[in-house]
C-alpha angles and dihedrals in degrees: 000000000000128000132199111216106159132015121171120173098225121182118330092027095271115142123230118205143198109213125184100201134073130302104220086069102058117118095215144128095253139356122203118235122200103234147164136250092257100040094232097159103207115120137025123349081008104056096046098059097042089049084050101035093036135232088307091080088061090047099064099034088063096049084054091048080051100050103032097030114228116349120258125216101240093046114046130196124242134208129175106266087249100204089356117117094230128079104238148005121235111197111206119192108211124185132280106244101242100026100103133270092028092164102059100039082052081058097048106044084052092049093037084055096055083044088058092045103051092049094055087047101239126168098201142037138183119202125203114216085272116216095358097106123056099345077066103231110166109254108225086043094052084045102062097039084055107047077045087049101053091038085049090052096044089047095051089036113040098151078065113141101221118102095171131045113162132190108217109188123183104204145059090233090047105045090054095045090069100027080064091042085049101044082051095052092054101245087142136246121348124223150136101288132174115256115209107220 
């Protein structure tokens, strides 16, 4: 079941949401999956989306890893979603807590996702919690640089092309970790809310 818990309309008019439910489910352009360089879908975020989308998914992440070599965090891959009922996968590539300068490739991967998006002219996006699961990233950390980061992309880039970008967290930890990250940076009150499909 998915639950609304936060939307702000932040520069553009594009509205950024806070969304408790799976990402798997989510009937967007695009949904953001936490990868590695390598694209090897095996665990988390990853796993997830290869058991629901189907082995197609792996297929073409490897032919990318083929052509590009490994993936870098400012410049993530992209598939098409398989079964998913979204249109593509974007595979962002966040930091490993403890490997030097965290902050900024979070940064990267979240902005180099928008980038992508808007390339490849989408209206709508869904984010995972990158790097906060098994790579280790503190979440109320990776939550603030996130939430900066989106605000930071749609304020450099208003004749962006993206009216939805939407933060769909699995977890309780998770989910207050950025509701507090979003009520400090100002986004405004937090609450169940309706999401039109």
């Amino acid at each position: 079941m998915k639950q609304a818990l936060a939307e702000q309309l932040i520069p553009g008019g594009t509205r950024l949401q806070i969304v408790r439910g799976d990402l798997t489910e989510e009937r967007v352009d695009a949904i953001v999956n936490a990868a590695n360089a390598h694209l090897r879908h095996g665990g988390g975020v990853a796993g997830a989306i290869l058991r629901r989308g189907g082995v197609q998914i792996q297929a073409e992440s490897d032919a990318w890893v083929r052509e590009h070599g490994p993936v870098r965090h400012d410049q993530p891959a992209w598939t098409s979603a398989g079964q998913l009922p979204c249109r593509f996968v974007i595979h962002a590539v966040g930091p490993v807590w403890g490997e030097g300068q965290e902050d900024s490739k979070l940064a990267a991967a979240v902005s180099g996702c928008l980038r992508l998006a808007d390339q490849l002219g989408l209206a709508s996006i869904a984010f995972p919690a990158i790097s906060t699961g098994i790579f280790g990233f503190p979440k109320e950390r990776a939550a603030r640089i996130t939430l900066q980061t989106i605000q930071e992309y749609f304020s450099l880039n208003p004749t962006s092309g993206l009216r939805l970008v939407r933060l769909t967290l699995f977890d309780q930890e998770t989910v207050q970790a950025y509701l507090e990250a979003w009520e400090e940076q100002g986004l405004g009150d937090a609450g169940n809310l309706t999401i039109p499909e």
